[in-house]
C-alpha positions in Angstrom: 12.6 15.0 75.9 14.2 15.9 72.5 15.2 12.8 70.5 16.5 12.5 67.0 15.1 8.9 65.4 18.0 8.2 62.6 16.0 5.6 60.1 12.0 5.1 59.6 12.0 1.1 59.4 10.3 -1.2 61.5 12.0 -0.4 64.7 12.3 3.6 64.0 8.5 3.7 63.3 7.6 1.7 66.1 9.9 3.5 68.1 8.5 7.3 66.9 5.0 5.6 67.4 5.6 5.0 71.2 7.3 7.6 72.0 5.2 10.7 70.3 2.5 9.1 72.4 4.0 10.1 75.7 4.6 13.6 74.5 8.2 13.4 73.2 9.6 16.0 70.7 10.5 13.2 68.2 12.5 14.2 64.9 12.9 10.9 62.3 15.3 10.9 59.4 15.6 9.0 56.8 16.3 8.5 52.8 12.7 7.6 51.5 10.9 10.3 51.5 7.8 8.5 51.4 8.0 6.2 53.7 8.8 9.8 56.2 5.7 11.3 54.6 3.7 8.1 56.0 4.7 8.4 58.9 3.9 12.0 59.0 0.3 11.5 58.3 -0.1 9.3 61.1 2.1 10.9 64.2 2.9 14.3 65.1 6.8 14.6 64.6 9.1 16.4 62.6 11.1 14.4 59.2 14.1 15.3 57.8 15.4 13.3 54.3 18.5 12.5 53.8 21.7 10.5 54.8 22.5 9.8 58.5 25.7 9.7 58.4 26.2 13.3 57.7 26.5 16.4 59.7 24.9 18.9 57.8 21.8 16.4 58.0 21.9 16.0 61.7 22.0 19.5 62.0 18.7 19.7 60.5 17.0 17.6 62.6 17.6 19.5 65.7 21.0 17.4 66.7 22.4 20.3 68.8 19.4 20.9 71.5 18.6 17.1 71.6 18.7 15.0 74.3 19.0 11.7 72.6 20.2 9.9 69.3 18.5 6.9 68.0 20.3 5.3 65.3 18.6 2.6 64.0 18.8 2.5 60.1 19.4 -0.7 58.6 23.7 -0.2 58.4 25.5 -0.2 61.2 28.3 2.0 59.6 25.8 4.9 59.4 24.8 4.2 63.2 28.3 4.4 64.4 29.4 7.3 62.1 26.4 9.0 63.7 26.6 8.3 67.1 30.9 9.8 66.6 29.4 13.0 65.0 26.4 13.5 67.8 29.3 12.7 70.4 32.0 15.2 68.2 30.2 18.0 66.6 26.6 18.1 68.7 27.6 17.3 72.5 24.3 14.9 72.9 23.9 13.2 76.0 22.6 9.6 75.0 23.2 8.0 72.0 21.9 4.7 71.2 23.1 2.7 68.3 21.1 -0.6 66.6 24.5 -2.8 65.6 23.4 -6.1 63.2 26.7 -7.4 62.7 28.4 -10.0 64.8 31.8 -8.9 63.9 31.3 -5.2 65.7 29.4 -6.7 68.7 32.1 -9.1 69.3 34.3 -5.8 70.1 32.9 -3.9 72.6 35.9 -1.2 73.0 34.2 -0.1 69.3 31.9 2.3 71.1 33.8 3.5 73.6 34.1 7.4 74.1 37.4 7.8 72.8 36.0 5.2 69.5 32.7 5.5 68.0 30.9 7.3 71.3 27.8 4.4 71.6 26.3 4.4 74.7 24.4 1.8 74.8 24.1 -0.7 71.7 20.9 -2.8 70.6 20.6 -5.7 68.9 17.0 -6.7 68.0 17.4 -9.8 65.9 19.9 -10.5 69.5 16.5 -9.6 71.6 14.5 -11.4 69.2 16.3 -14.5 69.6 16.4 -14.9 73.2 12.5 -14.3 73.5 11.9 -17.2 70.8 14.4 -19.3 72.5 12.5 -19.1 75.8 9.1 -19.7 74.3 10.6 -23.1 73.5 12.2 -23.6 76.8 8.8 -23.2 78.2 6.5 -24.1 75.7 3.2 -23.7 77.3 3.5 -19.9 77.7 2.8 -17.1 76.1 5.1 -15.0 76.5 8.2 -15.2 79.1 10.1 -11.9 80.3 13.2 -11.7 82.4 13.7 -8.9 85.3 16.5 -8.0 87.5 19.5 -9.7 85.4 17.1 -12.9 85.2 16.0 -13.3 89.1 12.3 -12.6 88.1 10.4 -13.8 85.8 6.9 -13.1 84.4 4.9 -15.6 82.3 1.8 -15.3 80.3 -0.2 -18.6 80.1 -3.8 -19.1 79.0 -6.0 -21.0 81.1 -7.5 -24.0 79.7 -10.8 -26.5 80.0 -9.6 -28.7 83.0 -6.8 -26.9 84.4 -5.8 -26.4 87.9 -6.7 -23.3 88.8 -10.2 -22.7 86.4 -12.6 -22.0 88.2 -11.2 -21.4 91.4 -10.3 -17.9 93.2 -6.9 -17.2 93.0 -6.4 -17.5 97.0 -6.3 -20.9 96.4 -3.0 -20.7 94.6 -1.2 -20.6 97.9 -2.8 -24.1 98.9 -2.0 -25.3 95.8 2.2 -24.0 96.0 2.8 -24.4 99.9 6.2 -24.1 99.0 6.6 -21.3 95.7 5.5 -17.9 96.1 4.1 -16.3 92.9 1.4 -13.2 92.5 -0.7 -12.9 89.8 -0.1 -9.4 88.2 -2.8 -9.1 85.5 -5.8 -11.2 84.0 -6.6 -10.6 80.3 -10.3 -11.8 79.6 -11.5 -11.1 75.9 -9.0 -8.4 75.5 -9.6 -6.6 78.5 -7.7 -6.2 81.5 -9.0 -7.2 84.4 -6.8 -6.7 88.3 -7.1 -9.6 89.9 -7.6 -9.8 93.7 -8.1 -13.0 96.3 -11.7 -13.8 94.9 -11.6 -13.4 90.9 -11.9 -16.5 89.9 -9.3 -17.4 86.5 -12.0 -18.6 83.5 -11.4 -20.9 80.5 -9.2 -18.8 78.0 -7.9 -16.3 80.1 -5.0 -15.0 79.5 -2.9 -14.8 82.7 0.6 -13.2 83.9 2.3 -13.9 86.7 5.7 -13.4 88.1 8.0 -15.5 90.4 11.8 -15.9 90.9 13.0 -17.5 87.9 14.1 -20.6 89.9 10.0 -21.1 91.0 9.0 -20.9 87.4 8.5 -24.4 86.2 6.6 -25.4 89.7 4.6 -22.6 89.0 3.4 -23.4 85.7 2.8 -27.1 86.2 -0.1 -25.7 88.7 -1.3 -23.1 86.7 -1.3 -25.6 83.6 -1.1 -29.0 82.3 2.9 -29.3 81.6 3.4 -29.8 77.7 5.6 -32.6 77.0 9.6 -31.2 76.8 10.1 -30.1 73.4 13.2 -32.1 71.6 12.6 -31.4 68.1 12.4 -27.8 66.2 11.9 -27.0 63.1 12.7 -23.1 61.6 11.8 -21.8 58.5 13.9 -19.6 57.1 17.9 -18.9 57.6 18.2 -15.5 57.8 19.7 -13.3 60.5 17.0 -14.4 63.4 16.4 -17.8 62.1 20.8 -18.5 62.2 21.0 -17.3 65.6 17.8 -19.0 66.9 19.4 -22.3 65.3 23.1 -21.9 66.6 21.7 -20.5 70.0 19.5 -24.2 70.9 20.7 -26.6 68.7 22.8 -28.2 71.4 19.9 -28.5 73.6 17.3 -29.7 70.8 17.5 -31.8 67.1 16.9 -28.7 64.8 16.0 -28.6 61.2 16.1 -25.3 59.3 15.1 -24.6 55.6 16.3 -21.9 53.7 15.0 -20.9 50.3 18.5 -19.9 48.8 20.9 -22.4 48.3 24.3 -20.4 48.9 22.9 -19.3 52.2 21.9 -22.6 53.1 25.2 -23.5 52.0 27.1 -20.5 54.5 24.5 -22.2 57.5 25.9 -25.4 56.8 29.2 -24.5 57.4 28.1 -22.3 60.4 26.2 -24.6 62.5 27.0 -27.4 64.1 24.4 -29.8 64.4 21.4 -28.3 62.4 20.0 -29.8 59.8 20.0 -27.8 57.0 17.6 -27.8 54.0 16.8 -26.3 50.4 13.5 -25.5 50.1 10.3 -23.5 50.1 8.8 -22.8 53.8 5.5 -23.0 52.0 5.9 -26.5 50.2 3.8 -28.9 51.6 5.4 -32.0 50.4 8.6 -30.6 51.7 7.4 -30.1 55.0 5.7 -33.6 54.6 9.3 -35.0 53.8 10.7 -33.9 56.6 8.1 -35.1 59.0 6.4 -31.5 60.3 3.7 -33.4 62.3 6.6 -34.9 64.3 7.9 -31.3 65.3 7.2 -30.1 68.9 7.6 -26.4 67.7 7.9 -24.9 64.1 9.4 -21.1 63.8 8.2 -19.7 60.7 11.1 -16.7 61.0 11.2 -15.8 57.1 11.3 -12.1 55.9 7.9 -12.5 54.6 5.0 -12.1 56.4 2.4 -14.2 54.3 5.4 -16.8 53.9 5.3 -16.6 57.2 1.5 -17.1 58.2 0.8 -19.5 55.3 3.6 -22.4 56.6 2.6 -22.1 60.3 -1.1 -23.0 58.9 0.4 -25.9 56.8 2.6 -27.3 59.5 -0.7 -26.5 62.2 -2.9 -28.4 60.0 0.0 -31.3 59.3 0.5 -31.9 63.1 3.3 -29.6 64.7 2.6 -29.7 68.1 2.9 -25.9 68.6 3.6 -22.8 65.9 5.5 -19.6 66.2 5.1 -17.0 63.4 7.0 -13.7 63.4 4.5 -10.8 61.7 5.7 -7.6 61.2 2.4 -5.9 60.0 1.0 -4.9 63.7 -3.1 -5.5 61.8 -1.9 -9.2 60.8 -0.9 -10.3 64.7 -3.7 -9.3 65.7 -5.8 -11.1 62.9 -3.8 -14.5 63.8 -3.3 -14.5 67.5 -4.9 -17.4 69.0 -6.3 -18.4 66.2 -4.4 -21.3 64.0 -1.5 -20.0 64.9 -0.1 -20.5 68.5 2.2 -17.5 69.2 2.3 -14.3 66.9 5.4 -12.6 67.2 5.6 -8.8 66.2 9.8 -8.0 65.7 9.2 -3.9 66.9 7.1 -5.0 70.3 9.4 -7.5 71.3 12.4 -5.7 70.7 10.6 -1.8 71.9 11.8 -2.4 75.6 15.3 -2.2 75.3 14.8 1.1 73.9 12.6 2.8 76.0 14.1 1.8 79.3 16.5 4.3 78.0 13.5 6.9 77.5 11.3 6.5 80.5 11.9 8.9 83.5 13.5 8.0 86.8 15.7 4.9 87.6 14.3 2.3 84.7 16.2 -0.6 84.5 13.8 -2.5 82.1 11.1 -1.7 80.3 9.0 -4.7 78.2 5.9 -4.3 76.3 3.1 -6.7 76.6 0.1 -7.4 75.0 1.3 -6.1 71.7 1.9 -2.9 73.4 -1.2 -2.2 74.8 0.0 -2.9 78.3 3.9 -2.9 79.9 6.3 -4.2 82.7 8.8 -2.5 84.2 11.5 -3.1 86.8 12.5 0.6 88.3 14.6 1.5 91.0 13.1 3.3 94.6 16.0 6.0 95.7 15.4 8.1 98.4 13.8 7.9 102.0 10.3 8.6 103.6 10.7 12.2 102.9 12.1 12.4 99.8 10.5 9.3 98.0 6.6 8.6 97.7 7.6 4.7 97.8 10.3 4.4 99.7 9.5 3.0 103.7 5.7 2.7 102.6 3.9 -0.2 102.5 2.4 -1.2 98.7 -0.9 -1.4 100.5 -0.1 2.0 101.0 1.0 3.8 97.9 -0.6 5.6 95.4 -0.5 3.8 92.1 -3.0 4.4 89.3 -5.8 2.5 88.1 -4.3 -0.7 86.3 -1.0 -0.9 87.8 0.3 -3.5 90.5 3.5 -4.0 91.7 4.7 -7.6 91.3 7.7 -8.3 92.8 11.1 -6.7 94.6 14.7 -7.9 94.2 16.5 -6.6 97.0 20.2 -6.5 97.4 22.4 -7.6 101.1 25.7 -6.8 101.0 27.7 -9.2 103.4 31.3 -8.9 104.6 33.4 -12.0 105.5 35.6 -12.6 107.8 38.4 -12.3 105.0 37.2 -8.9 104.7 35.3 -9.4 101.1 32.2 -7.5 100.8 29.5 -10.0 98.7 26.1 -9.1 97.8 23.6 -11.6 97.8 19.9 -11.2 96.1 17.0 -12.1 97.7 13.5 -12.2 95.5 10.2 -10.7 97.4 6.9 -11.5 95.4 4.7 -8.7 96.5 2.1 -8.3 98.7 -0.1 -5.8 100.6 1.9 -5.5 103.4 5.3 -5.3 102.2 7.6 -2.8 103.2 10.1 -1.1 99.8 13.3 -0.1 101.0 16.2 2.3 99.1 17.5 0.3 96.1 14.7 -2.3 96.0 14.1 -3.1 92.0 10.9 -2.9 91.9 8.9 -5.0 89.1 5.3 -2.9 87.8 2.6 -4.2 85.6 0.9 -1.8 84.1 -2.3 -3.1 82.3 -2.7 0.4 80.4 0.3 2.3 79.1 -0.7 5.5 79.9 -0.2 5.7 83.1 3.4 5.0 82.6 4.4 8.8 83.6 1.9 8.5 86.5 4.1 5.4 88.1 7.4 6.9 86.9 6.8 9.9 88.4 6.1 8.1 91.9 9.8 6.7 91.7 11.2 10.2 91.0 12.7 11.5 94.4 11.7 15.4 95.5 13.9 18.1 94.0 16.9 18.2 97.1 17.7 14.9 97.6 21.2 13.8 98.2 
């Protein structure tokens, strides 16, 4: 596939990075010509300098044999003038637009066809947001993903000294849930992947995933690990773009406090939020942090623009007794220094946020796409079309398809439609968690963990139906 990257940030970059490794023909533009020259050092793709926004530009960078526009530079005025010209002048199919501002995304009929041409429109402080905001709702996990418009869920937990389940083979799980149904899609021990069947046996720090219906969730958990007490009190550091939305997103369910380093913006959070707390200060100054009782936090967001600012106040409020501590890290090398260390969760911005792009990217029906384990490893919901003949999944038994090394299917969200007796056709969901013997019908979502990311195209391709299908 031939896709133009407009804008070599954070999310560009990690974009080009994931992409060029499943043999894309990637092109990125951007202004600084260093930070293209960078990039060109470490991936094999094609830079063009220059503005965006204009045509002669685009032209450059291959814009009228592309199949796909990225536009994710930091203003969303050059991602909407760019995503009008690719629609206008260069006739290209997708175009994807990364849109900041409230304002535009409170009017969707912007990107219409006839308006600015967006296709599809990303918001990753948006994404960002909801994935923190979960990680409080269940603070015990690691990480908490949504499928099939929120039916399915799967949760990364690590096992602890004591628990439930350590210890034991995970065939046991279904004594210990008579009632929930839940599948164990992946064990992580020391970094490495291991597929679980009915006799591993979960040990003391592994990191495990598993997927249910989003309704079984919290029964789940409370077997898999001892239940946390309910988080009631949050503290964020720093008021910028993620930390405001985190803060006007939960502070009705929680007492937040949120520090901010400039006054005026402190001043415009004030006024914006309703019941936050909002303070002057330095994320980093311990007697502030002391003032304001940190050790009496259940979770502290350290959500600054700064990654040391960042990594140095989740120590200090670790240390000074917040229950749990979430630090967003941009620099891929430092999440991987602090993970599991000091610092509870380590949030990189571009792996969180990667998904939503390249569910647009992969081949086939790909609903969803997120990356897990800091990318290593990935999720994703796809769609079976076809029949027995035309479809390598479809009216087989799981037990009986041909997936690669590493990858398991999880679970299926299956659609009914019903008609009543008033003649209304409703369609009702029903949630399958996955097991050898289960049958995948046409339209199933079908949920795939993949504990290796390359052998993504090996699983997409079994989803693609045989050339002749109708």
């Amino acid at each position: 596939m031939r896709i133009v990257i407009l804008g070599a940030g954070q999310v560009g970059s990690s974009v080009a990075e994931n992409l060029v490794s499943e043999a894309n023909d990637i092109t990125v533009v951007d202004t600084d010509a260093g930070r293209l020259r960078k990039l060109q050092d470490r991936l094999d793709l094609r830079t063009v300098v220059g503005n965006a926004g204009h045509p002669e530009i685009l032209e450059r960078a291959g814009a009228r044999d592309a199949d796909m526009l990225l536009a994710v530079t930091q203003s969303d005025e050059t991602n909407l003038v760019a995503c009008k010209l690719a629609a206008t002048m260069f006739n290209i199919p997708t175009k994807i637009a990364r849109i900041r501002a409230t304002d535009y995304l409170s009017h969707p009929e912007m990107f219409t066809p006839e308006n600015f041409a967006v296709d599809t429109v990303i918001c990753p402080e948006q994404v960002l947001t909801d994935y923190i905001a979960k990680l409080i709702e269940f603070p015990e996990s690691l990480q908490v993903l949504e499928f099939a418009e929120g039916r399915v869920s799967l949760v990364a937990v690590r096992a602890f000294h004591g628990g439930p389940l350590v210890g034991k083979e995970l065939q046991t799980i279904r004594k210990h849930l008579p009632n929930l149904d839940t599948r164990v899609a992946a064990i992580f021990r020391q970094d490495s992947p291991i597929i679980p069947d009915a006799t591993t046996v979960i040990e003391v720090g592994d990191e495990v995933f598993f997927i249910a219906a989003t309704e079984d969730i919290r029964g789940v958990m409370r077997e898999l690990r001892r239940m946390d007490k309910p988080v009631k009190r949050v503290m964020i550091g720093g008021g910028g773009n993620i930390g405001r939305r985190l803060a006007s997103a939960i502070e009705s369910r929680y007492d937040v406090k949120i520090i901010e380093y400039s006054k005026p913006a402190a001043e415009r959070l004030a006024a914006d939020l309703g019941k936050s707390l909002v303070l002057v200060g330095d994320v980093t100054d311990e007697e502030l942090l002391q003032t304001e009782n940190i050790g009496e936090m259940d979770i502290y967001c350290a959500l600054t623009n700064d990654d040391e600012n960042n990594i140095m106040s989740s120590l200090l409020a670790k240390r000074m007794g917040a229950r749990r501590v979430v630090a967003l890290i941009n620099r891929g090398s430092y999440v991987n220094l602090v993970q599991a260390g000091q610092i509870d969760i380590a949030i990189s911005p571009a792996q969180a946020t990667i998904g939503t792009l390249l569910a647009h990217v992969r081949q086939g029906d790909c609903v969803a796409v997120h990356s897990l384990r800091r990318g290593a490893a990935e999720a994703l919901e796809l769609v079976a079309h076809g029949d027995a003949r035309s479809s390598k999944v479809v009216g087989r038994r799981i037990e009986e398809i041909d997936l690669p090394k590493g990858a398991t299917i999880g679970a299926i969200v299956r659609t009914h439609e019903r008609e009543g007796s008033d003649g209304k056709v409703t369609r009702e969901h029903q949630v399958l968690i996955a097991h050898h013997d289960t049958v995948i019908e046409p339209d199933d979502h079908v949920i795939v963990f993949v504990v290796n990311k390359r052998t993504v195209p090996q699983v997409e391709r079994l989803f693609q139906v045989s050339v002749g299908f109708l």
